[in-house]
TORKOL-4160 file (C-alpha; in steps of 0.2 Angstrom, whole numbers, padded with zeros to 4 digits, m for minus):
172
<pt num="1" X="0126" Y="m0068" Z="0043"/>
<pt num="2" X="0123" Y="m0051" Z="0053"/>
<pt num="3" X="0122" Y="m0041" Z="0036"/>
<pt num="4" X="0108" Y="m0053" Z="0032"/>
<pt num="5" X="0099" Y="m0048" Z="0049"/>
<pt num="6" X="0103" Y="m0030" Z="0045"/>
<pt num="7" X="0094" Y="m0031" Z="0031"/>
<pt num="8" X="0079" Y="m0042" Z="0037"/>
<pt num="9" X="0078" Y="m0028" Z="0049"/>
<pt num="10" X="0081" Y="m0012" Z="0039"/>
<pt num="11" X="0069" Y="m0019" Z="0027"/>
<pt num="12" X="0057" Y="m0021" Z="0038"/>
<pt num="13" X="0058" Y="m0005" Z="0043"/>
<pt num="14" X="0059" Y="0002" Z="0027"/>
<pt num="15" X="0043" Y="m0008" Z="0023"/>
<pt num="16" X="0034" Y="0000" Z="0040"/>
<pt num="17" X="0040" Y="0019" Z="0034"/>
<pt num="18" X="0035" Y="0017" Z="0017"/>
<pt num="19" X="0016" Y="0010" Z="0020"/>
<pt num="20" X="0016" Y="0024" Z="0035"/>
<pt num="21" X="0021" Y="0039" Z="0023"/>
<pt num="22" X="0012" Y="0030" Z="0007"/>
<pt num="23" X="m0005" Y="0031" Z="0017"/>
<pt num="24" X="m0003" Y="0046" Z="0026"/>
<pt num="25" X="0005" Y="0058" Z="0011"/>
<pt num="26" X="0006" Y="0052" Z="m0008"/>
<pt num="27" X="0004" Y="0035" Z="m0015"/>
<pt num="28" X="0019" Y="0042" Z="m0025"/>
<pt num="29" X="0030" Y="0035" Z="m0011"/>
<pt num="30" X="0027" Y="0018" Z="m0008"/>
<pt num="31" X="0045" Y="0016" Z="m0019"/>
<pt num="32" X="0051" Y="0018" Z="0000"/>
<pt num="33" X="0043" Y="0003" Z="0002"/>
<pt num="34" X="0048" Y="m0005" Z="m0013"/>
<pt num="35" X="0067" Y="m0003" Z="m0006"/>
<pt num="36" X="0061" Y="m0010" Z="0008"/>
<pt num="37" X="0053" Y="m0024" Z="0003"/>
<pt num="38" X="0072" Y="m0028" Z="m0009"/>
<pt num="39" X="0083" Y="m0028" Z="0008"/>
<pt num="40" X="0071" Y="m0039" Z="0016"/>
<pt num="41" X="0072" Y="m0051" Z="0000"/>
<pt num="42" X="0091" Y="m0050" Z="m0002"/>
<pt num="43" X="0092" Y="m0052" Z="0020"/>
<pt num="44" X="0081" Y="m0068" Z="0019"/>
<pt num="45" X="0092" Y="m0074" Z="0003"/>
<pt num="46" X="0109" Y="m0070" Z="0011"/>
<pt num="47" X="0101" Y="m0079" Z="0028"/>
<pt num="48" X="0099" Y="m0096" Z="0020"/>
<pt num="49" X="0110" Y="m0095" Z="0006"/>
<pt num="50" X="0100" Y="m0106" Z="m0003"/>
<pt num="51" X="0094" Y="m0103" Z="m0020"/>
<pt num="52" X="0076" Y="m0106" Z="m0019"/>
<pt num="53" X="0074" Y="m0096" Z="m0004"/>
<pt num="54" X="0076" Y="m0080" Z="m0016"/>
<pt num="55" X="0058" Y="m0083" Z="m0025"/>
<pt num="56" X="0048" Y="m0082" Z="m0011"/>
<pt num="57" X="0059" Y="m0069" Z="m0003"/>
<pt num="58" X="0057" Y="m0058" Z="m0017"/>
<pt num="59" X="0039" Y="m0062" Z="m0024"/>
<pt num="60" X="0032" Y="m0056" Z="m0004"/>
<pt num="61" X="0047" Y="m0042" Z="m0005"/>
<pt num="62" X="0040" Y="m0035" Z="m0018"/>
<pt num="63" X="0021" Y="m0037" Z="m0016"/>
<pt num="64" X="0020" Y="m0033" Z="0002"/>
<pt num="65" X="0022" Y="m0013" Z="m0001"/>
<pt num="66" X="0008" Y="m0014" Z="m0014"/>
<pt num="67" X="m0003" Y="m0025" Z="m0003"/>
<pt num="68" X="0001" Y="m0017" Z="0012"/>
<pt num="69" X="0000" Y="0002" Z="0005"/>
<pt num="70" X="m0018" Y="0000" Z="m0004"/>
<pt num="71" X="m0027" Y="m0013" Z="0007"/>
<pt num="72" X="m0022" Y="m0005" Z="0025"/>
<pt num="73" X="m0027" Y="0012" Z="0017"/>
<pt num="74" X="m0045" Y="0005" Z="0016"/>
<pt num="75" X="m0044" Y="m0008" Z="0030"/>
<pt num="76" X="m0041" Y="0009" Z="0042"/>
<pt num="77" X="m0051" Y="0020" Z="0032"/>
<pt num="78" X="m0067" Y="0006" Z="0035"/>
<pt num="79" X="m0060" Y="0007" Z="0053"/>
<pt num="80" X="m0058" Y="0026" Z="0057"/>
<pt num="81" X="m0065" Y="0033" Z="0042"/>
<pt num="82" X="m0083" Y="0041" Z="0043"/>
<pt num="83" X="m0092" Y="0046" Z="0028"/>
<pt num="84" X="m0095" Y="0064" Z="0020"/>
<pt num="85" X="m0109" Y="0069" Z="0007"/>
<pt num="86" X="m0098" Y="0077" Z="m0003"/>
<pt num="87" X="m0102" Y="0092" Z="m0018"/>
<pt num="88" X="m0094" Y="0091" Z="m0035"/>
<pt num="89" X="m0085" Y="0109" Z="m0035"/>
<pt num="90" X="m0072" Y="0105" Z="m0050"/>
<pt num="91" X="m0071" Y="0090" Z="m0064"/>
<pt num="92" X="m0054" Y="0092" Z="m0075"/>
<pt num="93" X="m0058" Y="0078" Z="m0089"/>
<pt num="94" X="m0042" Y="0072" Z="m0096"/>
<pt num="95" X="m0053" Y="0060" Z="m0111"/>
<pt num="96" X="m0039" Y="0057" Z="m0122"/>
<pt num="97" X="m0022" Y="0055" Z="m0111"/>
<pt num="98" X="m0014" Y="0036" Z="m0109"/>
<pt num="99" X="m0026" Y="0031" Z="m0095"/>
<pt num="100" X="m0042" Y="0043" Z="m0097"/>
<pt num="101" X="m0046" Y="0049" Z="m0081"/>
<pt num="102" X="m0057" Y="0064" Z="m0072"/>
<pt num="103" X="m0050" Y="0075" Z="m0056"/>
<pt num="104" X="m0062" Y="0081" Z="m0045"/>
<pt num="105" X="m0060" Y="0094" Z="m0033"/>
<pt num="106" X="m0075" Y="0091" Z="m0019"/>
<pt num="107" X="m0084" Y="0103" Z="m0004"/>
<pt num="108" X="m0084" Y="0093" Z="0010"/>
<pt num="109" X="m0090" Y="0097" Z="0027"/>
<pt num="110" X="m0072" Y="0093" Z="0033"/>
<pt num="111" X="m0065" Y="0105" Z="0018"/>
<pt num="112" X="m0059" Y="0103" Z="0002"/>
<pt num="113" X="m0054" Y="0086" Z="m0004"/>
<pt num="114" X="m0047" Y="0082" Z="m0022"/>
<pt num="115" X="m0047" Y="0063" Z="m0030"/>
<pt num="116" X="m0047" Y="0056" Z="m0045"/>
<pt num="117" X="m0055" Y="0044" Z="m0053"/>
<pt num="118" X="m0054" Y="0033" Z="m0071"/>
<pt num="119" X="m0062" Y="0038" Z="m0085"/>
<pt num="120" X="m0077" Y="0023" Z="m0084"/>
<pt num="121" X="m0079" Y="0027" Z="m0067"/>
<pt num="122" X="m0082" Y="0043" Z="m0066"/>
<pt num="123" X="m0096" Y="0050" Z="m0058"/>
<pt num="124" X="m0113" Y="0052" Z="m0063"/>
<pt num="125" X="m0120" Y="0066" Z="m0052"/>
<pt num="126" X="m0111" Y="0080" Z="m0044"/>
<pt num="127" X="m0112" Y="0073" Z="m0028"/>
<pt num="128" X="m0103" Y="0060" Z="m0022"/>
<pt num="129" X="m0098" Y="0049" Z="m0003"/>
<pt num="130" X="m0080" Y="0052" Z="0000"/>
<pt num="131" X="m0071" Y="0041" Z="0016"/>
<pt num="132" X="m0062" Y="0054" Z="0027"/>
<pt num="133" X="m0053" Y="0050" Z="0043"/>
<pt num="134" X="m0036" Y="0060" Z="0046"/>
<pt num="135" X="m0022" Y="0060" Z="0042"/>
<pt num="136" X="m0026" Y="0044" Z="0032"/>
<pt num="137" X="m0028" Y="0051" Z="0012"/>
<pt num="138" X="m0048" Y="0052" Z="0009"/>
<pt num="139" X="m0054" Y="0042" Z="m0004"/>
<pt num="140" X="m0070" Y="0037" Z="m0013"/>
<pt num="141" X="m0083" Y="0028" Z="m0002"/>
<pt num="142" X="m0088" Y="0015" Z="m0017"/>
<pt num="143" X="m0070" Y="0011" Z="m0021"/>
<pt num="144" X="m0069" Y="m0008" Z="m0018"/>
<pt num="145" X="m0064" Y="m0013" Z="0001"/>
<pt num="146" X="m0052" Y="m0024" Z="0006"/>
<pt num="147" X="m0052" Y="m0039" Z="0018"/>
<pt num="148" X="m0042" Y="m0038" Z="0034"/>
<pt num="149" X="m0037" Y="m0059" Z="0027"/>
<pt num="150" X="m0024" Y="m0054" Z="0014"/>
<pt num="151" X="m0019" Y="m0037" Z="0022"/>
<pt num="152" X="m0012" Y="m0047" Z="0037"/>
<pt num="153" X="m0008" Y="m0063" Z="0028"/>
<pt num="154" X="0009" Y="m0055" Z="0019"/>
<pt num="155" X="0016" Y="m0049" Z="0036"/>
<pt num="156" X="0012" Y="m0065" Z="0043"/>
<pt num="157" X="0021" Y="m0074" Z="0028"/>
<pt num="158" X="0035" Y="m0062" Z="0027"/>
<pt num="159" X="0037" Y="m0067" Z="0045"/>
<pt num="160" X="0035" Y="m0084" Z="0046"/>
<pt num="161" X="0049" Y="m0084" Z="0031"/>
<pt num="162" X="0062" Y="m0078" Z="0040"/>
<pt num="163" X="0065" Y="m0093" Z="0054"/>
<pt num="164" X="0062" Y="m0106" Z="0036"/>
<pt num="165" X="0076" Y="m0096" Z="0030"/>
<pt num="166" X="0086" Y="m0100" Z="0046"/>
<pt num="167" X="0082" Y="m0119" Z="0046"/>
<pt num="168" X="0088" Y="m0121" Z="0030"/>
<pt num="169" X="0105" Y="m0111" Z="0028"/>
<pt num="170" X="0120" Y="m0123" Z="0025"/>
<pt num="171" X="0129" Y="m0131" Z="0043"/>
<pt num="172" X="0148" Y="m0128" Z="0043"/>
């Protein structure tokens, strides 16, 4: 039983750490909060140590690091974030790779900025609105927006399933 809280705990943590660092640095590293996301499913399953318990447990374990990393980027970035006009200096096309793309480096008032963008999308001008708000990642201001609904609905769920996962582990 205390493993099981360790690893409610330590996953949450791990969760927190990777969203924090997958924000702030490189989407790259939201596996942090994949590992995360795998204690917190495998605590809430050794908590209840019932069998059923493990599909929720891991369906919000692994969704909440995606959900979390990309929808408080742009919730904050809606929040903090303030808008640059922005000048095209660089555009490396990559037209025939596995997922066609185009990575821009931009002028900004605030400094140099690089994003990238899908092929389809790419821009149409040589200027562009780019979302800046350190040390949040920049990021396009047309890029769909997230609802603060669903960015606080999975760590609402994720807690709400842990005192569940109590209720319903086997009396001795």
């Amino acid at each position: 039983m205390r493993a099981a809280w360790l690893l409610i705990g330590g996953g949450l943590a791990g969760l927190a750490l990777g969203v924090g660092v997958s924000i702030t640095l490189s989407y790259g590293l939201v596996f942090i909060g994949l590992l995360g996301g795998l204690a917190y499913a495998l605590g809430v399953s050794g908590l209840s140590q019932r069998k059923w318990i493990a599909l929720p447990a891991f369906a919000l374990g692994l969704a909440a690091p995606l959900v979390l990393t990309f929808g408080v980027h742009s919730v904050l970035m809606q929040r903090i974030g303030h808008v640059e006009r922005c000048a095209v200096t660089a555009a490396d096309e990559h037209p025939f790779a596995k997922y066609p793309g185009v990575d821009y480096v931009l002028a900004c008032p605030s400094g140099e900025v690089e994003l990238d963008r899908d092929w389809n999308d790419r821009l149409k001008t040589r200027e562009a609105d780019v979302l800046t708000g350190p040390p949040l990642r920049p990021m396009f201001a047309d890029e769909t927006r997230w609802n603060l609904l669903p960015v606080t609905s999975v760590p609402a769920a994720m807690t709400l399933l842990v005192p569940v996962a109590w209720l319903l582990r086997k009396q001795p």
